[in-house]
N, C-alpha and C positions, 0 to 999 in steps of 0.2 A: 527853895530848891535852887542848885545850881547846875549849871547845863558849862562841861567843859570844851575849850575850843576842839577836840576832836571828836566828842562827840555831837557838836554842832556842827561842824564838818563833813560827817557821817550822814543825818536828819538832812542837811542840802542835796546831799549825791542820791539817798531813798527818794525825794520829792522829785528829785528832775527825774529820774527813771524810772518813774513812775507810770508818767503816759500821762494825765490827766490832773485836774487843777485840783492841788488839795490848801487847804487853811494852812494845814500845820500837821501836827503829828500828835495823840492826845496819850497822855501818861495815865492807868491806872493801876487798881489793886484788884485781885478775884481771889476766892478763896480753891487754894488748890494745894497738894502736896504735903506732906509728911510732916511741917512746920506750919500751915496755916494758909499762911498766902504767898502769890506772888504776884512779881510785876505783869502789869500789859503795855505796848506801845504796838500804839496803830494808827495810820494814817486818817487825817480831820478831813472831813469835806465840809464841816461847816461847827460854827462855834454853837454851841448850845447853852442855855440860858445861864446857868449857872457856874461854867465852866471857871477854874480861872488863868488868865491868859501870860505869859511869858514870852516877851521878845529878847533874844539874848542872840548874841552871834549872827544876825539877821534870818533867824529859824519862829518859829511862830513853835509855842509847848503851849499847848491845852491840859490844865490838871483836872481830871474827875473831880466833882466835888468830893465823891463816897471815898478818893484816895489820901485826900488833902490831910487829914491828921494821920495816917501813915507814914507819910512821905517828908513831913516837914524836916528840914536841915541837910535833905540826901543831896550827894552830888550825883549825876549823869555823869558815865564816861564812857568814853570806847576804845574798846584797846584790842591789839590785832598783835599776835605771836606768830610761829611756824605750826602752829597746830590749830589756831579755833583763833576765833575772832567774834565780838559782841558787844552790847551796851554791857556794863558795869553800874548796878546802883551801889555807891555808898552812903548807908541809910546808919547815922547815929542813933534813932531809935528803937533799931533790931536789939531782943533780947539772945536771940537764934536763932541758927541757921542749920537749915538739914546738910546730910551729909554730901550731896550732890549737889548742892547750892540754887536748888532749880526754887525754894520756897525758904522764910521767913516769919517772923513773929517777932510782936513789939509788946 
């Protein structure tokens, strides 16, 4: 996985305004939506056993282990318009994607 400089950027500006000391920020997968699954990111307060760890851009990314073959080859981005702004995965082993893009399947 790769984490791009804006969206390590982004992951810097969530943790300090946060309020309180987190690890990192922990990337998974849930099953939800019309495709199957989707992404999660949520704030780390602490590393868990099996987690695996990514320092890139001086951001701490925690992978779920249960996301870790999903997610293999995706890059992180974040990218902000005049209308919406959000993380972006690009995931090369999505077969498809529902029509609202909120879910996925490989």
């Amino acid at each position: 996985m790769t984490v791009t400089e804006a969206a390590a950027q982004r992951v810097k500006a969530l943790l300090a305004s946060r309020g309180k000391e987190s690890v990192g920020v922990r990337i998974g997968v849930r099953t939800k939506g019309c495709s199957g699954l989707s992404y999660t990111l949520e704030f780390a307060d602490e590393r868990n056993e099996f987690d695996e760890v990514m320092e890139t851009e001086g951001v701490t990314i925690l992978i779920d282990p249960k996301a870790t073959m999903f997610i293999l080859g995706t890059e992180m981005d974040f990218v902000e318009s005049k209308l919406e702004s959000g993380f972006v995965f690009r995931n090369p082993n999505e077969k498809g994607r529902c029509g609202c893009g909120e879910s996925f399947h490989v």
